[in-house]
py3Dmol code that shows the C-alpha trace and the ligand (Angstrom):
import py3Dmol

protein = """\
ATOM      1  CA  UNK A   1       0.000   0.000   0.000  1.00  0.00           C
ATOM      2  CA  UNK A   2       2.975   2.111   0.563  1.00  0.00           C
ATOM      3  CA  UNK A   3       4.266   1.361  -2.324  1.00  0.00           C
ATOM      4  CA  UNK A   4       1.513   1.934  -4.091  1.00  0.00           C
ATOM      5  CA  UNK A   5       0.843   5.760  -2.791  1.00  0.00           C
ATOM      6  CA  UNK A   6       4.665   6.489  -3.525  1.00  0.00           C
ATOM      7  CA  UNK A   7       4.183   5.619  -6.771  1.00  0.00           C
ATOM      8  CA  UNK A   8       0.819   7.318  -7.598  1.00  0.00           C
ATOM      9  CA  UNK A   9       3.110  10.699  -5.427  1.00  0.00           C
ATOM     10  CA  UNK A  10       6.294  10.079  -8.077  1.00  0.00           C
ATOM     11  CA  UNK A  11       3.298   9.978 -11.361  1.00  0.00           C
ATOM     12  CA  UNK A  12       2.014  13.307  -9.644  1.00  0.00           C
ATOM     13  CA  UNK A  13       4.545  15.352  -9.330  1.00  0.00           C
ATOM     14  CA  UNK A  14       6.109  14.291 -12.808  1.00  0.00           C
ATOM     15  CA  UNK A  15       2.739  14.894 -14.355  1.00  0.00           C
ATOM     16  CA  UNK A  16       2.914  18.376 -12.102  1.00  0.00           C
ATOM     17  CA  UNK A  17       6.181  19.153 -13.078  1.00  0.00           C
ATOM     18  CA  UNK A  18       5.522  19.134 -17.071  1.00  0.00           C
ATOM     19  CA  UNK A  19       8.320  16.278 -17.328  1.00  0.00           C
ATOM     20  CA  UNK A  20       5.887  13.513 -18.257  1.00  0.00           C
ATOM     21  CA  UNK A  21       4.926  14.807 -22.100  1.00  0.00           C
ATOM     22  CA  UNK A  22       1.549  15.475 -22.870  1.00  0.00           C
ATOM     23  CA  UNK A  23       0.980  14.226 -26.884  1.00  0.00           C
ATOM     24  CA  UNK A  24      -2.589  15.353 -26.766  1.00  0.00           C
ATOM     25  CA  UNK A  25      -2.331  18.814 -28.344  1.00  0.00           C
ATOM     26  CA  UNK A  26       0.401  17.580 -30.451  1.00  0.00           C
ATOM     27  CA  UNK A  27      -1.581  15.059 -32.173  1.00  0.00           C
ATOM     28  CA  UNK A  28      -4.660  17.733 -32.595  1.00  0.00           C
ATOM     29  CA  UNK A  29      -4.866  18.793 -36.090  1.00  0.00           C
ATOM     30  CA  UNK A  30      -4.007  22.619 -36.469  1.00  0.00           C
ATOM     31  CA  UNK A  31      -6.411  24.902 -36.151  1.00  0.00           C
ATOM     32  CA  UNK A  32      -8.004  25.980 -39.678  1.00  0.00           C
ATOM     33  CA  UNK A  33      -7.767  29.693 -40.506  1.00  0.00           C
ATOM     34  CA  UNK A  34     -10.890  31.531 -41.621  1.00  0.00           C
ATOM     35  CA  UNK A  35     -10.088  31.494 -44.868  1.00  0.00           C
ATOM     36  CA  UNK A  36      -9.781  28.038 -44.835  1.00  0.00           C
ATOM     37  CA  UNK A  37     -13.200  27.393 -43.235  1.00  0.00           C
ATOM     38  CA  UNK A  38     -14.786  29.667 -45.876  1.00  0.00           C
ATOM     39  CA  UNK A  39     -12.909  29.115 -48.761  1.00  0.00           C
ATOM     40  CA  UNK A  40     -11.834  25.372 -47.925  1.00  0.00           C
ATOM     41  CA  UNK A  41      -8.354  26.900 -49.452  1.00  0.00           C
ATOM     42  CA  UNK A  42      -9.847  27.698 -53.079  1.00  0.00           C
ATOM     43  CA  UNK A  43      -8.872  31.151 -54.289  1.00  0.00           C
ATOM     44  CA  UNK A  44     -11.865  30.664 -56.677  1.00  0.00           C
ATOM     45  CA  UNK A  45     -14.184  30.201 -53.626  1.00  0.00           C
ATOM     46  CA  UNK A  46     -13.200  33.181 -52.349  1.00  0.00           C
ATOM     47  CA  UNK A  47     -13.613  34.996 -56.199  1.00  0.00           C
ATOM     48  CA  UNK A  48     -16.930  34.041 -56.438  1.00  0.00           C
ATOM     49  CA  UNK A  49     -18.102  35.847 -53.032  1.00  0.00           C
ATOM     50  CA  UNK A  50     -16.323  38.612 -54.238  1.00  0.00           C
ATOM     51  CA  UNK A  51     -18.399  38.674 -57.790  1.00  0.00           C
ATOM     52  CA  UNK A  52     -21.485  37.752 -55.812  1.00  0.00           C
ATOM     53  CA  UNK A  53     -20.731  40.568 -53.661  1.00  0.00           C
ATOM     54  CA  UNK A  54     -20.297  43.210 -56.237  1.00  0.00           C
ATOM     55  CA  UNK A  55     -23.220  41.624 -57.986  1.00  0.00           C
ATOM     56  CA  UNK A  56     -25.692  42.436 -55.421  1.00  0.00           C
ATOM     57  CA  UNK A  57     -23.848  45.992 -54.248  1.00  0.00           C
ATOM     58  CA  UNK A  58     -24.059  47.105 -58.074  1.00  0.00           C
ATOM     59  CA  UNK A  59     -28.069  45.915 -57.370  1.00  0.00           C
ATOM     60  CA  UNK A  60     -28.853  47.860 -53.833  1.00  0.00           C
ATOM     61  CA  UNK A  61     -30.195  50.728 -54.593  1.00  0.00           C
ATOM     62  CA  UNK A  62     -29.429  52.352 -50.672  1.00  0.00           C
ATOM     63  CA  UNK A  63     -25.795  52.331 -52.406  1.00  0.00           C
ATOM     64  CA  UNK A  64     -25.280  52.001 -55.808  1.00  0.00           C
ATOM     65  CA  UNK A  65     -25.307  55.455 -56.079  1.00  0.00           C
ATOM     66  CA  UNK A  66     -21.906  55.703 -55.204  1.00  0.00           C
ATOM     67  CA  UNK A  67     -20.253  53.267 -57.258  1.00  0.00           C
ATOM     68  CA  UNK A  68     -22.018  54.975 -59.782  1.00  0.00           C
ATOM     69  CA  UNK A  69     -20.881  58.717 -59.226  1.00  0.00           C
ATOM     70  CA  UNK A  70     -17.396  57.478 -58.412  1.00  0.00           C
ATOM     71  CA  UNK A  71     -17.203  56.068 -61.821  1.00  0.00           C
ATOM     72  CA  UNK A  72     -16.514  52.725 -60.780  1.00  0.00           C
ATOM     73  CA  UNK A  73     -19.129  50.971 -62.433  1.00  0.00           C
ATOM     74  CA  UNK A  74     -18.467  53.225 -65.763  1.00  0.00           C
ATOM     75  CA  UNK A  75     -15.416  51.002 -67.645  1.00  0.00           C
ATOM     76  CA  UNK A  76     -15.141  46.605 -66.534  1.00  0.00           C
ATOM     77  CA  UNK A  77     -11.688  47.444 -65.815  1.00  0.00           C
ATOM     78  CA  UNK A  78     -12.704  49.882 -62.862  1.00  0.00           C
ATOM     79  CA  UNK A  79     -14.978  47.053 -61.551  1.00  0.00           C
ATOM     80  CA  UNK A  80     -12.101  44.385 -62.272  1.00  0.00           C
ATOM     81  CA  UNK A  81      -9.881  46.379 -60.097  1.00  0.00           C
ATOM     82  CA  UNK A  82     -12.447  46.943 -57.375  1.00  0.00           C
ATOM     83  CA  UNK A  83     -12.835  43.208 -57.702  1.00  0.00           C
ATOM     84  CA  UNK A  84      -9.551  41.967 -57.371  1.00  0.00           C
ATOM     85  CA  UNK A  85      -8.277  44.553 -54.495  1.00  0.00           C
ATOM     86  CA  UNK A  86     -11.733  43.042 -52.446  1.00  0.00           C
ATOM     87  CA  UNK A  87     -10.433  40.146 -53.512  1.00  0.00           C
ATOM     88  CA  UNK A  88      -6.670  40.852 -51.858  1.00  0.00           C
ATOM     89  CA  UNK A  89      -8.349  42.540 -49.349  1.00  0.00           C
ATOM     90  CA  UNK A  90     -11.010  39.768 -48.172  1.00  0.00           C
ATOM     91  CA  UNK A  91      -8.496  36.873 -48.558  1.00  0.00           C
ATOM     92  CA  UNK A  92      -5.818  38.483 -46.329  1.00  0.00           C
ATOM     93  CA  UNK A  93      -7.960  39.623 -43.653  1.00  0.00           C
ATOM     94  CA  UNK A  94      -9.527  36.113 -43.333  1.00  0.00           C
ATOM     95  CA  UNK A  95      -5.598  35.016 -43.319  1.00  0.00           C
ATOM     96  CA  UNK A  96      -4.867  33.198 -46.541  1.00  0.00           C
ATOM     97  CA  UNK A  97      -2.129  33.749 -48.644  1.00  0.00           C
ATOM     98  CA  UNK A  98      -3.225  37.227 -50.126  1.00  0.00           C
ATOM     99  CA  UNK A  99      -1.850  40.571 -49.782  1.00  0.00           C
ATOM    100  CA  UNK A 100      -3.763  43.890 -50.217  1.00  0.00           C
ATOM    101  CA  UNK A 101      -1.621  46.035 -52.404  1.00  0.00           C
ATOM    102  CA  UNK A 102      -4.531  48.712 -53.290  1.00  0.00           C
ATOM    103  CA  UNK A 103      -5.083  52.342 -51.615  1.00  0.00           C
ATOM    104  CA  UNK A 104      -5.301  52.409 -47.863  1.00  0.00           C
ATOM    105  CA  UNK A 105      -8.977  52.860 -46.822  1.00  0.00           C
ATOM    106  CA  UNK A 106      -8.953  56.787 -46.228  1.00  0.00           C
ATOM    107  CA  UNK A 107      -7.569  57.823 -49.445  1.00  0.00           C
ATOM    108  CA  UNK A 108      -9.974  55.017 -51.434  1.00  0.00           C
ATOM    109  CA  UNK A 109     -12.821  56.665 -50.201  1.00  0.00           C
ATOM    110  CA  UNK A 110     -12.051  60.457 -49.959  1.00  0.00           C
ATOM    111  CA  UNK A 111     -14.600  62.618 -51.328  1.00  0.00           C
ATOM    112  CA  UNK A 112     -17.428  60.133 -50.860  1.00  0.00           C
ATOM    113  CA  UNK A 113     -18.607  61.163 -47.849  1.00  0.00           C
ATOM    114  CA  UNK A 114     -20.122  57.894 -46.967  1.00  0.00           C
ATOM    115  CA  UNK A 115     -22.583  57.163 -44.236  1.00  0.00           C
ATOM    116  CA  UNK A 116     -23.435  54.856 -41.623  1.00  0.00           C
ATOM    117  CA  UNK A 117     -26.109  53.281 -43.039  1.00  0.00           C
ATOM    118  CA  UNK A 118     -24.855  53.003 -46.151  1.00  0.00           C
ATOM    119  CA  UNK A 119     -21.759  51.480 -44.297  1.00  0.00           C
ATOM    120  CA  UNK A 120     -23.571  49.409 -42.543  1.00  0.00           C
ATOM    121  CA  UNK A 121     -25.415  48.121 -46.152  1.00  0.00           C
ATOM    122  CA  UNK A 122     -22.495  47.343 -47.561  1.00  0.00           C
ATOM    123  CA  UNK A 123     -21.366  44.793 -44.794  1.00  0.00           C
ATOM    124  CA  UNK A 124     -25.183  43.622 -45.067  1.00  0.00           C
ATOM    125  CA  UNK A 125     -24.687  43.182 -48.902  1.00  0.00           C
ATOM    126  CA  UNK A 126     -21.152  40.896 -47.941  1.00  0.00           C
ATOM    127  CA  UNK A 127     -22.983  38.961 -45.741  1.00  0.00           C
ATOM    128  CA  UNK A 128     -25.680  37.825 -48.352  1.00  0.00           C
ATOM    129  CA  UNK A 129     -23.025  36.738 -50.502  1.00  0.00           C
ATOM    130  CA  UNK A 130     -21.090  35.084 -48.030  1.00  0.00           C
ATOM    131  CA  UNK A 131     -23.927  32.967 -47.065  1.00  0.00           C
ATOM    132  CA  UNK A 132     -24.973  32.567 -50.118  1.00  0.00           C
ATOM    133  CA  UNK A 133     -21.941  30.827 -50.732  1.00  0.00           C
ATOM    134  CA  UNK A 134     -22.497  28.852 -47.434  1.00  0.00           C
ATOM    135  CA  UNK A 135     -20.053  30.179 -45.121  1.00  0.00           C
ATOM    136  CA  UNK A 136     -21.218  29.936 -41.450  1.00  0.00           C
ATOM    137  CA  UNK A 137     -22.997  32.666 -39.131  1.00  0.00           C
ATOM    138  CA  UNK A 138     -20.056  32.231 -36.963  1.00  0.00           C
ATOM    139  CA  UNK A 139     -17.628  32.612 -39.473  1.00  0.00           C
ATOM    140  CA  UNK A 140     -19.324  35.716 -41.472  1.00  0.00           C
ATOM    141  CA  UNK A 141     -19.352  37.543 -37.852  1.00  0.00           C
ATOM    142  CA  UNK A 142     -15.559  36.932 -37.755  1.00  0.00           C
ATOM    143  CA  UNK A 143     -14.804  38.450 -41.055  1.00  0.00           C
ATOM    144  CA  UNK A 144     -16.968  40.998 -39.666  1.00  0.00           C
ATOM    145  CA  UNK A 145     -15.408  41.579 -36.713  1.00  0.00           C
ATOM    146  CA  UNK A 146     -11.897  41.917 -38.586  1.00  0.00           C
ATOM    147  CA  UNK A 147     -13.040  44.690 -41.221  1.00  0.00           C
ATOM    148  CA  UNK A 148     -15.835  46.741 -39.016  1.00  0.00           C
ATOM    149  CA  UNK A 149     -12.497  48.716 -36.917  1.00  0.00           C
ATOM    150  CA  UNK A 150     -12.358  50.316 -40.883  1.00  0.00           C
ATOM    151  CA  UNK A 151     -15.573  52.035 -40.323  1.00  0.00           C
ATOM    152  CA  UNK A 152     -13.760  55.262 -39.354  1.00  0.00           C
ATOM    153  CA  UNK A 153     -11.453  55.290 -42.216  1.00  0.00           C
ATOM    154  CA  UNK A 154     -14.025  54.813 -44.406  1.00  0.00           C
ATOM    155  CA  UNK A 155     -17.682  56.972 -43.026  1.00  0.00           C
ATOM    156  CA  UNK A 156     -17.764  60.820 -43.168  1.00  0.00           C
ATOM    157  CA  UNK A 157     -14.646  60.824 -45.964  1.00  0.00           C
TER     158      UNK A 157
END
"""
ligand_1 = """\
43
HEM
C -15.831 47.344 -44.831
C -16.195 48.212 -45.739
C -15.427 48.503 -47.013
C -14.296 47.938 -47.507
C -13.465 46.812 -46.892
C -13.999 48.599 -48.757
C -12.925 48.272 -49.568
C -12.600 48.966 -50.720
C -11.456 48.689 -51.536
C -10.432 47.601 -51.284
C -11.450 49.562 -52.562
C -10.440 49.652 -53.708
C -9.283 50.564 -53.376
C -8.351 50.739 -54.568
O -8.821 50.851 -55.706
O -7.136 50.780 -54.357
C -12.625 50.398 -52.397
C -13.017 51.400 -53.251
C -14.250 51.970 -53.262
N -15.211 51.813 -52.306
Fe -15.048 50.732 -50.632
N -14.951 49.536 -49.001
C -15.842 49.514 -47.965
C -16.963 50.292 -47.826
C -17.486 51.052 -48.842
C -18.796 51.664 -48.824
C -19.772 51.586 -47.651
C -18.954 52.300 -50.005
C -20.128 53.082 -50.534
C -21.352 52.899 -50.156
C -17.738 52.110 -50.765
C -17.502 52.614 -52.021
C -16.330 52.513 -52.703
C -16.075 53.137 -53.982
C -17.052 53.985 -54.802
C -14.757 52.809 -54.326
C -13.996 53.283 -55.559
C -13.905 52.184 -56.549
C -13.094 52.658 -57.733
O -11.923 53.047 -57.560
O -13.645 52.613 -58.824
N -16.883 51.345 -50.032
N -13.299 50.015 -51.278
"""
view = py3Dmol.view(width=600, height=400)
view.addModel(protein, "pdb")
view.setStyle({"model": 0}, {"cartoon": {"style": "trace"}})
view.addModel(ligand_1, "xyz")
view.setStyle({"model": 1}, {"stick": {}})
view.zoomTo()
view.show()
């Protein structure tokens, strides 16, 4: 019985001490990045919410408007651009193996004077497509989450 309770001591105070290694967490399978989870790793996933997006943007009238006065929607290179900076922009956020090499936020939208609601619309419009496309509540609230601290750089321009 001694023995017994020195022994279970020794297992406890290795297990304590970190010596006895743990392989649990090693043999977990790495944690998927956003992208991943909406994208499943396809940079043509992650074009077609993009196109959906601009689809239904181009078709809400609360801020078409915009687009429209801007010029953007004027030439399909403009909208190409657009498309492939959201594109950049998107993937990299939602970590995937994208980087955003348009204007920074402030000086893309100087001059537009932009609103909350129309703000606000526009993140409306990109969760449509994203869902859509059938990326999760949970994950559409995290992409969310990531791009909503641009709201200043972007309302009141
Ligand atoms: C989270 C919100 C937003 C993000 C992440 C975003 C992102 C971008 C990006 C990446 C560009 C391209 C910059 C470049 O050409 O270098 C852009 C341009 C533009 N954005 Fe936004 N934007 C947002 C909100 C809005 C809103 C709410 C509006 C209007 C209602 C808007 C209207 C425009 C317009 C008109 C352009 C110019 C496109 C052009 O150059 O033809 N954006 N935006």
């Amino acid at each position: 019985m001694k023995k017994l309770s020195l022994s279970v001591a020794f297992a406890a105070m290795m297990l304590s001490s970190g010596f006895v290694a743990c392989n649990k967490d090693d043999d977990a399978p790495a944690p998927k990045s956003l992208y991943t989870r909406m994208t499943n790793n396809s940079p043509a996933a992650l074009a077609k919410v993009v196109d959906d997006f601009i689809g239904i943007v181009v078709a809400d009238n609360r801020i078409n408007g915009v687009f429209v006065a801007f010029g953007t929607t004027s030439s399909q290179e403009k909208v190409l651009n657009l498309r492939n900076h959201l594109i950049d922009q998107i993937g990299e956020a939602a970590g995937g193996p994208f980087t955003y090499k348009g204007k920074d936020m402030i000086t893309a939208h100087r001059g537009m004077n932009i609103t909350d609601a129309q703000f606000n619309a526009l993140v409306e419009d990109l969760g449509k497509a994203l869902t859509q496309n059938g990326v999760s509540m949970a994950d559409i609230n995290e992409l969310v989450g990531i791009l909503a601290p641009l709201k200043p750089q972007i309302v009141g321009r």
